[in-house]
C-alpha positions, 0 to 999 in steps of 0.5 A: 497622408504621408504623416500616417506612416512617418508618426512616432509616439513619444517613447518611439522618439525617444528610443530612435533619438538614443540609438542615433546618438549611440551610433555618433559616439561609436564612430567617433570612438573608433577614430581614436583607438589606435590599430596595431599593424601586423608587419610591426609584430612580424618585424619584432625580435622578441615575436621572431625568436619566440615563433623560431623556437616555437616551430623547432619544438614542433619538430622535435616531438615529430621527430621523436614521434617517429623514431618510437614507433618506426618499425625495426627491419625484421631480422632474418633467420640464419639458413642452416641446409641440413638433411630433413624429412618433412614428416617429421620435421619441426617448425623450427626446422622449417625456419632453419631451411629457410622457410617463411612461418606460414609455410612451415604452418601450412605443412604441419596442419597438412600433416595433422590431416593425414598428409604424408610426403611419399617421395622428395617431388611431392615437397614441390606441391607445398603451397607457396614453395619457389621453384628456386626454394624447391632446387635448394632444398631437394638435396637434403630432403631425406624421407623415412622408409615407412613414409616411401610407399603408401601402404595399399590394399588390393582387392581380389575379386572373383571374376564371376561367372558368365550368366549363359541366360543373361543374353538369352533368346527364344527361338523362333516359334515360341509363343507366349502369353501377352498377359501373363509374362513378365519382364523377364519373359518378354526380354527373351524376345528378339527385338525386346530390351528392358525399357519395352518389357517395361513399357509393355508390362505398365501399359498392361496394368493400366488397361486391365490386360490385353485383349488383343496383340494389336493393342500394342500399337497404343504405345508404339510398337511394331506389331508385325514383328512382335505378332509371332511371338505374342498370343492373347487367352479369352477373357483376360482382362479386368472389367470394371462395373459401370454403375459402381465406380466413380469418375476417378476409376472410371477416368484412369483407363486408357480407353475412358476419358473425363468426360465420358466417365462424367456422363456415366456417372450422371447417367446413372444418377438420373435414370438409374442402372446402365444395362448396355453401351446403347444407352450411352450411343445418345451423346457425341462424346461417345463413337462406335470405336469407343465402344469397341475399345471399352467393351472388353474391360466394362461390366454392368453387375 
């Protein structure tokens, strides 16, 4: 069986008897071919010489290299102190002070907004500036007098005249009508500012009027203190016709909420016309205090 794995054709003797004797001939050959030593080639003169001047050429252009492109030490300006006024004084004059460019930059584009140097302290607010720079240049900074005081406008104005009602209050025993005052009549009243006669005046709108003094209390307010100044007429309020509106009017009063304006407008649906809050005592979203609170505002034609 081992004959099965190990049989060649005849062209596949062939092709392995070429190559084996390709392998000899390359093995014999490199016995002969002679190696060159690398210490010969460092040991010779000729390579010595030429590696030298090699090496020094290198160098040299580095050397030249750098000494193109090295940068030249900036020179510096000549101070010359001289009296100037720094708002009307050049760049250059800056440059002369001493004064980097991107300083005197800095205060010529100050001055191209409107800025103006009223007294010599205010050169010491110059962004940049030393302490040591400032010490220096002080002596010489020389303002013009139209630059030395700003020029203001003061504005007179009449005192006004007091407003003796501003602060006014009524005095005790006047009674007004809860309904028909406005916020100015009800400040009037001791223990009443402006954010109450406001409260009072909205809550009033939303209700449809007062039909009672004691109804401020919906919204917080002490009634014992305000019962004696505060009177109600009859039939004051705005009422609303239950078989007219729909559920968003009949909702937006304080004293009716969404489910009992369903209920109303449902009712009405199915069995027709509302004569009397009777017919509504059947369902437990209504109680007796709130037929007494609605009755004032409701109608039925």
């Amino acid at each position: 069986m081992w004959k099965d794995f190990f049989y060649f054709s005849r062209t596949e003797r062939r092709g392995v008897l070429i190559l084996a004797v390709l392998i000899v001939l390359v093995c014999t050959a490199s016995w002969f071919i002679p190696t060159k030593d690398v210490t010969d080639i460092k040991e010779d003169p000729d390579f010595e010489k030429e590696y030298t001047e090699f090496i020094a050429s290198i160098k040299e252009r580095e050397h030249s290299q750098n000494t193109n492109y090295k940068r030249v030490p900036f020179q510096q300006r000549k101070v010359v102190l001289a009296p100037f006024d720094p708002n009307t004084a050049d760049s250059v004059s800056f440059l002369n002070l001493g004064l980097p460019s991107w300083m005197a930059g800095n205060i010529l584009r100050y001055r191209a907004k409107g800025g103006k140097f009223r007294q010599p302290a205010d050169f010491r607010k110059v962004y940049g500036l030393t302490e040591e720079q400032y010490t220096t240049l002080s002596p010489y900074i020389s303002i013009a007098e139209k630059f030395a005081f700003k020029d203001t406008i003061r504005l007179l104005s009449r005192r006004k005249a007091q407003d003796t009602l501003l602060h006014y209050k009524y005095p005790a025993g006047t009674v007004i009508n809860l309904n028909q005052a406005d916020t100015t009549e009800l400040k009037k009243i001791p223990g009443i500012g402006s954010a109450i006669a406001r409260m009072i005046v909205g809550y009033r709108k939303q209700l449809g009027g007062f039909y009672k003094v004691e109804q401020l209390q919906d919204i917080h307010l002490s009634v014992d203190k305000l019962h004696e100044w505060l009177a109600v007429n009859e039939n004051g309020t705005q009422r609303i016709n239950l078989n007219k509106v729909g559920i968003e009017r009949l909702k937006a009063h304080p004293y009716i909420n969404f489910y009992q304006a369903k209920i109303i407008v449902e009712y009405r649906k199915k069995k027709g016309k509302i004569q009397s809050l009777e017919q509504l005592k059947l369902y437990e979203e209504f109680s007796e205090k709130d037929f007494e609170r609605i009755s004032p505002y409701i109608c039925f034609e």
